[in-house]
C-alpha positions in Angstrom: -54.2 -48.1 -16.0 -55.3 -51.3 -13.9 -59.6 -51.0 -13.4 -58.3 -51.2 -9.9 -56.9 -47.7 -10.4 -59.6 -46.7 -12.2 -62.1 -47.5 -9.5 -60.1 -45.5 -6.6 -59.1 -42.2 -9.0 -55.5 -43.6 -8.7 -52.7 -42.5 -11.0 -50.6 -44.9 -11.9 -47.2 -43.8 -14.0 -45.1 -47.0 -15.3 -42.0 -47.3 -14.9 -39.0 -49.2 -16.6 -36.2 -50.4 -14.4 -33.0 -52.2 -15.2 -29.3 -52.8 -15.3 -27.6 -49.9 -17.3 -25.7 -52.5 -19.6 -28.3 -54.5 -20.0 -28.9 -53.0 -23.7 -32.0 -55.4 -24.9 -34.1 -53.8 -22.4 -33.3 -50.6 -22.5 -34.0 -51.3 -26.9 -37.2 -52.5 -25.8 -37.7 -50.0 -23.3 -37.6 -47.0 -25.9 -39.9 -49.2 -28.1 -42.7 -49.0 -25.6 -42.5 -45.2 -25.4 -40.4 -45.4 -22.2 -37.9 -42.1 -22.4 -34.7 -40.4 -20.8 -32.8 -43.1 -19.4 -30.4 -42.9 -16.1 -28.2 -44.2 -13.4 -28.9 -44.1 -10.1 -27.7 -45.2 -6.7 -28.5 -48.7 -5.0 -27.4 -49.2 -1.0 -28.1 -52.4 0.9 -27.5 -53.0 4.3 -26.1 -56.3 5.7 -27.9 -58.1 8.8 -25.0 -58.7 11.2 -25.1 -61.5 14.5 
């Protein structure tokens, strides 16, 4: 936890985010202690003139 954090009795919980076939970082995820991996959603609007 950031001394920032610490300072302001913030809880912090990291978290690991990336493409689901991008294997390397999933591999490096699980190395860091980073656990039950998932899919999820992404919408993005479009600005229209």
């Amino acid at each position: 936890m950031c001394e920032f954090a610490k300072q302001h009795n913030w809880f912090i919980l990291p978290r690991w985010d990336c493409d689901i076939k991008n294997v390397g970082s999933i591999k490096l995820a699980e190395k860091l202690g980073f656990h039950t991996p998932r899919e999820y959603g992404v919408y993005s609007l479009e600005h229209v003139n």
